[in-house]
KEDREN-679583 format. One line per 4 residues: number of its first residue (from 1); for each residue x, y, z of N, C-alpha, C. Coordinates in Angstrom, 2 decimals. Layout:
% KEDREN-679583
NUM = X,Y,Z,X,Y,Z,X,Y,Z; ...
//
This chain:
% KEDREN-679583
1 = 0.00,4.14,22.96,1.16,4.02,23.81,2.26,3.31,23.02; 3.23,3.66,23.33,4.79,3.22,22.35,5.50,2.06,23.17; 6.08,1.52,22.18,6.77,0.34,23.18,8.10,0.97,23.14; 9.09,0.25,24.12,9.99,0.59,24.74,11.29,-0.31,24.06
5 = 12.39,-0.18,24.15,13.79,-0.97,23.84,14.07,-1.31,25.16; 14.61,-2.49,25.25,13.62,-4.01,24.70,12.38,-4.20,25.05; 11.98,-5.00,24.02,10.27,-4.81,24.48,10.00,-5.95,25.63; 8.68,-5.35,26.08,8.33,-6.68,27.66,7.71,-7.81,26.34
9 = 8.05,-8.54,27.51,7.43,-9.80,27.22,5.31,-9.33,27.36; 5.20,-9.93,26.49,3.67,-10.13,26.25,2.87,-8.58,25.72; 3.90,-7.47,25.20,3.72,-6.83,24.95,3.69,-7.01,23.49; 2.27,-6.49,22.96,2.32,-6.42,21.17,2.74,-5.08,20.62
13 = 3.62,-5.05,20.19,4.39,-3.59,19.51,4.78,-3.90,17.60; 4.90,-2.64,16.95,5.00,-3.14,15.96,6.57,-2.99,15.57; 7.08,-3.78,14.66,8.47,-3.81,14.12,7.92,-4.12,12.52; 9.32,-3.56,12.05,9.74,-3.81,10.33,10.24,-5.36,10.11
17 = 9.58,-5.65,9.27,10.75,-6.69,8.83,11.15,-6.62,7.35; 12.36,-7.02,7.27,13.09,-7.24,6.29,12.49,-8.23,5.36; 12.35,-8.05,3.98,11.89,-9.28,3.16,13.02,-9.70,1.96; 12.69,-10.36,1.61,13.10,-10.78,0.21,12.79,-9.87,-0.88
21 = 14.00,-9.75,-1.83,13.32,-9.13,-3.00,12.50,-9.41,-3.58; 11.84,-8.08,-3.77,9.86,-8.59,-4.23,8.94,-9.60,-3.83; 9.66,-9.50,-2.87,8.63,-10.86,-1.89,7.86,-10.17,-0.13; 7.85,-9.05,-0.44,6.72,-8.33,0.54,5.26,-9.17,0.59
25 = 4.77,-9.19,-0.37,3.57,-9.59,-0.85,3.66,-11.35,0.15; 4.24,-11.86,-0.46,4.07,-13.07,-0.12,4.69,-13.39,1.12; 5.67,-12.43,1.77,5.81,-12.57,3.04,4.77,-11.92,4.35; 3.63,-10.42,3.45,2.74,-10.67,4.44,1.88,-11.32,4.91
29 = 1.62,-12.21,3.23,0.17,-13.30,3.45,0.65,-14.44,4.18; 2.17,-14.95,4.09,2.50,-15.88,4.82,2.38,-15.75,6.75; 2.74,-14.19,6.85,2.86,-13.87,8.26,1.57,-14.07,8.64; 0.46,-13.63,7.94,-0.85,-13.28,7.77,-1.31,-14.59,8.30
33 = -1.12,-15.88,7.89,-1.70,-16.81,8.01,-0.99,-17.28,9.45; -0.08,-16.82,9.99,0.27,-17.21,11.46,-0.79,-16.67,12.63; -1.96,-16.19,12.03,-2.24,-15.03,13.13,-1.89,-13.75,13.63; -0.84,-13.51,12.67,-0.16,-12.32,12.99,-0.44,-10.88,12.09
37 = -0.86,-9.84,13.10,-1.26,-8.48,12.44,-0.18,-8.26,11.59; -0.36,-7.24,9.93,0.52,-6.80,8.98,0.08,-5.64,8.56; 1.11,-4.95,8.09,0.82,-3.66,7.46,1.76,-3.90,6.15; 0.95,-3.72,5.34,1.91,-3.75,4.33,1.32,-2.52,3.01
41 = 2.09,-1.20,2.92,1.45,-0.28,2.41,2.10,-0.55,1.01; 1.22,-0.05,0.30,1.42,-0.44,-1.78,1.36,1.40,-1.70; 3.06,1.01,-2.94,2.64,2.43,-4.04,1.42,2.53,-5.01; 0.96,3.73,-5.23,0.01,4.19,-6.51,0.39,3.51,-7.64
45 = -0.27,3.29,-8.23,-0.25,2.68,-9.58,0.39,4.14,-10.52; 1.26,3.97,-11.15,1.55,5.01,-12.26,1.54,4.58,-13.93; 1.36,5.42,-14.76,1.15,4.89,-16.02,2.84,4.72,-16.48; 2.90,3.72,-17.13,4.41,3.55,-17.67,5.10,4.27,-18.34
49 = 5.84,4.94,-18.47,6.66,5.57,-19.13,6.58,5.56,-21.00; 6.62,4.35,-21.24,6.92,4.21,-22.59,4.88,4.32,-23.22; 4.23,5.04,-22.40,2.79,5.27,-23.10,2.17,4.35,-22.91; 2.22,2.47,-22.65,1.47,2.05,-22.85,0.53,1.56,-21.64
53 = -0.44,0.86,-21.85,-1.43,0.88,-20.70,-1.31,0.02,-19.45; 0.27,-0.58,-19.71,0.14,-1.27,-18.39,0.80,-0.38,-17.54; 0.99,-0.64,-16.25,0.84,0.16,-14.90,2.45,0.21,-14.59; 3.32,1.30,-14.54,4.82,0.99,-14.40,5.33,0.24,-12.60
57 = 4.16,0.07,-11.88,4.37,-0.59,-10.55,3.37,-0.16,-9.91; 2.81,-1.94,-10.55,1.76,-1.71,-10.15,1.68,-2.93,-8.81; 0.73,-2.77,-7.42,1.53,-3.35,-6.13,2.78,-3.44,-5.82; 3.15,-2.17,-6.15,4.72,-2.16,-5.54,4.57,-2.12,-4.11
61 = 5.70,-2.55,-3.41,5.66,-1.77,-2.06,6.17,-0.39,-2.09; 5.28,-0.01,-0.89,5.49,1.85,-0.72,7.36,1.58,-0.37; 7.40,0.97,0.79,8.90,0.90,1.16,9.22,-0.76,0.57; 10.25,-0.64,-0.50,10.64,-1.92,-1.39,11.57,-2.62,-0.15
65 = 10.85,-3.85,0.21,11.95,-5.46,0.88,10.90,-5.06,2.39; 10.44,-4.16,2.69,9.89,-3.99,3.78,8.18,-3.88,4.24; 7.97,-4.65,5.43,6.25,-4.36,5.83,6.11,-4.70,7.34; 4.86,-4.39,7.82,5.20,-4.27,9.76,4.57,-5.30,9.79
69 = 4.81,-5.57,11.26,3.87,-6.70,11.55,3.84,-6.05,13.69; 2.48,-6.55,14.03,2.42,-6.19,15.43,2.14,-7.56,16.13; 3.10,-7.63,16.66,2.93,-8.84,17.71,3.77,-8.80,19.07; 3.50,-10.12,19.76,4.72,-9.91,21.05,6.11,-10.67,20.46
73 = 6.56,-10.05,20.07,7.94,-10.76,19.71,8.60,-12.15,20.29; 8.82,-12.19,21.89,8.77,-13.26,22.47,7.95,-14.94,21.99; 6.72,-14.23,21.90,5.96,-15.11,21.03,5.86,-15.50,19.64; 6.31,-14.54,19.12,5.77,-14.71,17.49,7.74,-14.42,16.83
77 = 8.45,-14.30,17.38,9.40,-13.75,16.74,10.07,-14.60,15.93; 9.99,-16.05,16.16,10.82,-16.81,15.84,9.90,-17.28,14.32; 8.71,-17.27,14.76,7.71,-17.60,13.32,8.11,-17.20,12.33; 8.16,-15.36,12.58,7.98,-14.51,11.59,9.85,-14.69,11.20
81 = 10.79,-14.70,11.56,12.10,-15.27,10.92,12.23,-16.17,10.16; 11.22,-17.02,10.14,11.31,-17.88,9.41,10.30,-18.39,8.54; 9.89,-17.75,8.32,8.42,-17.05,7.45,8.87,-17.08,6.06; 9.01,-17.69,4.99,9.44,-17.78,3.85,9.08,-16.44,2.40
85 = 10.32,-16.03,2.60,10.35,-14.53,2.50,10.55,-13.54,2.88; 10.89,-13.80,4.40,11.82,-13.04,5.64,13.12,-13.13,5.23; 13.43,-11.90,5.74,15.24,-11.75,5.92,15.42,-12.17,7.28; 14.93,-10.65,8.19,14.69,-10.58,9.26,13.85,-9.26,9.84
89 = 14.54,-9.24,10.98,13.15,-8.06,11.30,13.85,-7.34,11.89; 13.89,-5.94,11.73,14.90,-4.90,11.53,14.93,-4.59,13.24; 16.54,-4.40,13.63,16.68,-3.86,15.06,18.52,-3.93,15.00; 19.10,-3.98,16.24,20.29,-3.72,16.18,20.85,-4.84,16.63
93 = 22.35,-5.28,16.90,22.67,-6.46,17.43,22.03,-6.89,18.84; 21.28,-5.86,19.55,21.00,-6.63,20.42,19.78,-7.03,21.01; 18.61,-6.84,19.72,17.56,-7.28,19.49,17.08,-6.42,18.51; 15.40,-6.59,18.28,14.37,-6.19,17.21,13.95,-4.75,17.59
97 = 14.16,-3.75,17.03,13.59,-2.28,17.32,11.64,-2.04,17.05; 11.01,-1.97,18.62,9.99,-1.63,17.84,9.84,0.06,16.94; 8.71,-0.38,16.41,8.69,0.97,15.69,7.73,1.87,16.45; 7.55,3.30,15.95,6.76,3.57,16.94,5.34,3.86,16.50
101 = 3.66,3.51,17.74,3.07,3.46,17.13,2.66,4.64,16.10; 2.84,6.23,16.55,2.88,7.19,15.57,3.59,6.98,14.53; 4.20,6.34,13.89,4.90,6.35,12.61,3.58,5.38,11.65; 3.11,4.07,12.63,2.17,2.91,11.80,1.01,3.82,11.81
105 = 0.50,5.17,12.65,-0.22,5.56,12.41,-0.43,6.82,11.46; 0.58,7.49,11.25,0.81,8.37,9.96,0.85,7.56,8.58; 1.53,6.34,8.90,1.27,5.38,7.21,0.09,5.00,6.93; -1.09,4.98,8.28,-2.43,4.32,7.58,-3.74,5.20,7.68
109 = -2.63,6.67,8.19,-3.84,7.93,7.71,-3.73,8.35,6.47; -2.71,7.70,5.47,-2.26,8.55,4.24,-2.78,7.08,3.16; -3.20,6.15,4.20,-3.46,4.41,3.49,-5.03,5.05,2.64; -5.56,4.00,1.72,-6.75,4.05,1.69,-7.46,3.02,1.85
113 = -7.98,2.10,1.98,-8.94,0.74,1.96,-8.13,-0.06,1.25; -7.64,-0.11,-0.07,-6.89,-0.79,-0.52,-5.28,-1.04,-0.12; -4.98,-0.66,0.57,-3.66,-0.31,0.80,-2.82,0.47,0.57; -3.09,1.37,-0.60,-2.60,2.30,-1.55,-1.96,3.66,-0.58
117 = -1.06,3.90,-0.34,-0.98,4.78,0.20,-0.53,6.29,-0.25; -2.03,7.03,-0.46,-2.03,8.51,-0.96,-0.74,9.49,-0.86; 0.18,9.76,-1.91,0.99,11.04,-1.34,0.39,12.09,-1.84; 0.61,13.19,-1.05,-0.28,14.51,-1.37,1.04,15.08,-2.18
121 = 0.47,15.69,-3.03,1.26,16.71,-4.02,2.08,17.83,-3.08; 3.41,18.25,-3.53,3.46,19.14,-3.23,3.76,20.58,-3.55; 3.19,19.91,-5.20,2.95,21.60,-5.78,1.77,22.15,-6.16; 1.12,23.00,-6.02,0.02,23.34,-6.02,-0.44,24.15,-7.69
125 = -1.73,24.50,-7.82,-1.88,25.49,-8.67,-1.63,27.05,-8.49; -0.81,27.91,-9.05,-0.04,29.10,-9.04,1.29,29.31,-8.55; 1.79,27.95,-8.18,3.23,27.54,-7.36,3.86,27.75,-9.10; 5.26,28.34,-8.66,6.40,29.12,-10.18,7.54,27.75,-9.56
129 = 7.43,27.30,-10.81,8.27,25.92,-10.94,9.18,25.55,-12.15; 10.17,24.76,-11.75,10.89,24.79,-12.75,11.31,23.71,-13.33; 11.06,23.39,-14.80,11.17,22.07,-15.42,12.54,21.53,-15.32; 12.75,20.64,-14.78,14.44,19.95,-14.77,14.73,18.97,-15.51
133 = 13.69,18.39,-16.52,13.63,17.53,-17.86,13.25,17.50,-18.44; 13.94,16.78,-20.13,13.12,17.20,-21.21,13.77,18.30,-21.92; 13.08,18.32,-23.02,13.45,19.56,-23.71,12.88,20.91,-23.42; 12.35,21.07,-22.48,11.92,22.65,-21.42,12.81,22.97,-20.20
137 = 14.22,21.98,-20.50,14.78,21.80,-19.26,14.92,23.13,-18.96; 15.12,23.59,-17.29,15.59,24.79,-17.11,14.64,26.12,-16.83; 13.72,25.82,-17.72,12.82,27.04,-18.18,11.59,27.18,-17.09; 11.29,28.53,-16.21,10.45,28.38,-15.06,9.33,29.00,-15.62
141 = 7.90,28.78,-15.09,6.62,28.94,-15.67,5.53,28.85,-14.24; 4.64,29.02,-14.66,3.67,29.07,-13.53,2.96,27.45,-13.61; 2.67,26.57,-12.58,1.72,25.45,-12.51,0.21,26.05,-12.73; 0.04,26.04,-13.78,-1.62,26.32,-14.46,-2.77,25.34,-14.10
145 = -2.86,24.27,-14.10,-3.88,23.37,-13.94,-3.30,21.97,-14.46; -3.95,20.90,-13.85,-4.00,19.51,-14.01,-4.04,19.20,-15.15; -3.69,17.99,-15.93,-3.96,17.92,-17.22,-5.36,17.08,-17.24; -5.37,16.09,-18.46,-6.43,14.98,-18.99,-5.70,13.81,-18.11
149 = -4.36,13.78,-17.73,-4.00,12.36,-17.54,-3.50,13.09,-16.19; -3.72,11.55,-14.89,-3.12,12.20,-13.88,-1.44,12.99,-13.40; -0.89,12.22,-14.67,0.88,12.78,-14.32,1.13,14.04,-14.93; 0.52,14.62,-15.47,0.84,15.79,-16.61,0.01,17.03,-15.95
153 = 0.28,18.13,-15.97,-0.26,19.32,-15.49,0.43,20.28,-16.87; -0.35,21.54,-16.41,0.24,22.49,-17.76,0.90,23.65,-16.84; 1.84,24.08,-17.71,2.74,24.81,-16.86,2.70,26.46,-18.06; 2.62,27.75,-17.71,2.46,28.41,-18.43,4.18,29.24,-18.09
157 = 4.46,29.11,-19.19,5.80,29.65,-20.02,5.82,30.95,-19.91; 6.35,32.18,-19.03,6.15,33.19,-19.46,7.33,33.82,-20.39; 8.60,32.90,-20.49,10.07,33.55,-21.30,9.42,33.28,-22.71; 8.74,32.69,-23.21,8.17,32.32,-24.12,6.99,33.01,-24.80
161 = 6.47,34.02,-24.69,5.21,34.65,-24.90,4.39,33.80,-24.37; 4.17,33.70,-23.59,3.09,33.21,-22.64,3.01,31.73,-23.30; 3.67,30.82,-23.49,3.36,29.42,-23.79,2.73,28.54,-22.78; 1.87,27.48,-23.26,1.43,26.31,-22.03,2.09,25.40,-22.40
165 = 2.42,24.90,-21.38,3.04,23.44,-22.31,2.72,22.23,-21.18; 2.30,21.54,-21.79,2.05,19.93,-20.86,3.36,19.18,-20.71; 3.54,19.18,-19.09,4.81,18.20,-18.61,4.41,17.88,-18.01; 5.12,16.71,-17.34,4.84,15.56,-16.73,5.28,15.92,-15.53
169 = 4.41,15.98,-14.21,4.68,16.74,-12.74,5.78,16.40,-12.33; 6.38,15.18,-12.92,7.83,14.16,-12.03,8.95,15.52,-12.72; 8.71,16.30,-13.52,9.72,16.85,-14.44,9.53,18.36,-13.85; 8.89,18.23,-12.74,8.77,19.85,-12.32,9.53,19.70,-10.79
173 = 9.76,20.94,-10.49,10.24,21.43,-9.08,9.94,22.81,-8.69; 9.32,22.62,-7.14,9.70,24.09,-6.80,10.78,25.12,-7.29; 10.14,26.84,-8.08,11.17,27.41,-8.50,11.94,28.29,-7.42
//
C-alpha cells in the first residue's frame, strides 16, 4: 500500500533523502543507528579505465547524494535532518514527498544481497550495433559474444571482410 501527500501521522512510508557529497555511506549508517529502516543501493564495481586493477567506483551510490529511508516522518523526521550527512529529505515546500512503495520495490528486485544493484544489459547477442567510440567509430557490426573481461564483447565487422573486433560494450549502441 502507498502512502499519500501528506503523510498521516504514524504512518511508515518511504522518502529520499538528500546527502552530502559522497557521504551516502555514512549518512545511512548514521540513520541506521537511529533505528531507522535504509535503502541504500551501490553501483557495480567496474574495471578502471586506465587498465589497472583497481575498481573505477567502487561503492558508489547507484543514485549519487541520495538513499531511502522508511519511517513515520512525524517521528523520525527531525532525526534524520539532522543526521550528519543529511541535506534533507526530498519533497516540495510544503513538506517531504513519500516515495512510492513500487519504485523501493523495483530497486530491491534488481538489488542483490550485497546491495549491488544488477542492471540488465540491453544488448543482446545478434543485436546490429553501432560503435560510437574509438577508432571503429561509426562502423555497424553484429554483437557476437561476450568477451574474457566483463566490459568487452566482440562485435563482427561486416564492411570489413568479416572482422571481429573487441570493444568495450559502453562504446556500442543499438544500430
Amino acid at each position: 500500500m502507498s502512502c499519500s501527500f501528506p503523510p498521516s501521522e504514524g504512518r511508515q512510508c518511504w522518502y529520499a533523502v538528500h546527502t552530502k557529497t559522497h557521504q551516502e555511506q555514512r549518512a545511512a549508517a548514521n540513520i541506521q543507528s537511529l533505528g531507522i529502516e535504509t535503502l541504500f543501493p551501490r553501483a557495480e564495481d567496474r574495471p578502471a579505465r586506465d587498465g589497472s586493477a583497481k575498481s573505477a567506483c567502487r561503492g558508489q551510490a547507484f543514485f549519487p547524494g541520495y538513499l531511502f529511508v522508511r519511517c513515520d516522518l512525524a517521528a523520525a523526521g527531525r532525526k534524520i535532518r539532522y543526521t550528519r550527512g543529511v541535506l534533507m529529505i526530498v519533497g516540495t515546500p510544503n513538506g517531504a514527498m513519500p516515495v512510492d512503495e513500487s519504485v523501493i520495490d523495483l530497486i530491491r528486485s534488481r538489488m542483490g544481497g550485497d546491495g549491488v544493484v544488477r542492471v540488465t544489459r540491453p544488448l543482446r547477442i545478434g543485436d546490429r550495433v553501432r560503435i560510437i567510440a574509438g577508432p571503429l567509430k561509426n562502423l555497424v557490426g553484429i554483437l557476437e559474444s561476450p568477451w574474457k573481461t566483463a566490459d568487452r564483447v566482440t562485435v563482427l565487422l561486416g564492411t570489413l571482410n568479416s572482422l571481429h573486433a573487441i570493444v568495450e560494450e559502453a562504446r556500442l549502441q543499438p544500430a
